[in-house]
Every structure is written in structure tokens, then in C-alpha cells.
N, C-alpha and C positions, 0 to 999 in steps of 0.2 A: 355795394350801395353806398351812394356818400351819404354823410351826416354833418348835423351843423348844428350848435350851440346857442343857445339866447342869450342874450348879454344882457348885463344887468340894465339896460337901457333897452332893451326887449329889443335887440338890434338880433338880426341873423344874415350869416356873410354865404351867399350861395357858393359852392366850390367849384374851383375853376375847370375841372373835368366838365361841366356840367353849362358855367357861364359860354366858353367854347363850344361845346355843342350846340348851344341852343344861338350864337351869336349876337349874347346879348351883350350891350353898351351902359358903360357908366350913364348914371341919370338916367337912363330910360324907365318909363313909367309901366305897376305890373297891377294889372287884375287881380284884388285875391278873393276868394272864393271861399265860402265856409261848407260844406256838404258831409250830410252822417258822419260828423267829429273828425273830420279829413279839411286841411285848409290846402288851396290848390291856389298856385302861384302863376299869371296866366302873360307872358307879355304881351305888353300892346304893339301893335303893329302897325303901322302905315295904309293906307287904303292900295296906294299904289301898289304894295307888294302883293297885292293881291288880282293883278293886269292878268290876263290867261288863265286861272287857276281854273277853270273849268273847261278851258279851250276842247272840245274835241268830246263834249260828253251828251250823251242822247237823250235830250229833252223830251221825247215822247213816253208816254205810260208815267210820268209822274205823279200824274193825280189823275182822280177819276173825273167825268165830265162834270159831274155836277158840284163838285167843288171849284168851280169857276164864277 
């Protein structure tokens, strides 16, 4: 599990294990989130990269009739 420091400027430097996996870029802007004393760190993302993401998925039975 990586870990990371508050600096006296309440700065926290994400670990590069971790900036790599997730392919995040300097400047890029992050969601943060506060939930049951857990803060969640969320990137934002482009709309673009989200082209296909459901390509291929079966829109029927998702809701009942009469929630339309």
C-alpha cells in the first residue's frame, strides 16, 4: 500500500506507482470527495474518453415499465 505525507502547506504528493497506473498528468484537475471519514480522490476526465464505454451492453430489463 503506498502512503503519503501532509506537508506543512497541507500539500500531498500522490506516489508514482500509483500516478502511472492511474495515467494521471500534471495539472490535471481531481474530484475529492469526503465520505464516512474516508477522503477519495477522483480524476476528472474528458467526456471524450468516455466514446464506447457501453458499446455492446443490453439496454433491455433496465428499468421497469413504469418508471418511464
Amino acid at each position: 500500500m503506498a502512503t503519503a505525507t501532509i506537508s506543512s502547506k497541507f500539500q500531498v504528493v500522490i506516489p508514482k506507482e500509483i500516478r502511472e497506473k492511474l495515467a494521471l498528468k500534471s495539472g490535471q484537475k481531481m474530484a475529492m470527495v469526503v465520505k464516512g471519514g474516508v477522503i477519495y480522490l477522483i480524476p476528472e476526465r474528458p467526456l471524450e474518453n468516455f466514446r464506447g464505454f457501453l458499446k455492446g451492453m443490453d439496454a433491455k430489463n433496465l428499468r421497469d415499465h413504469e418508471d418511464r
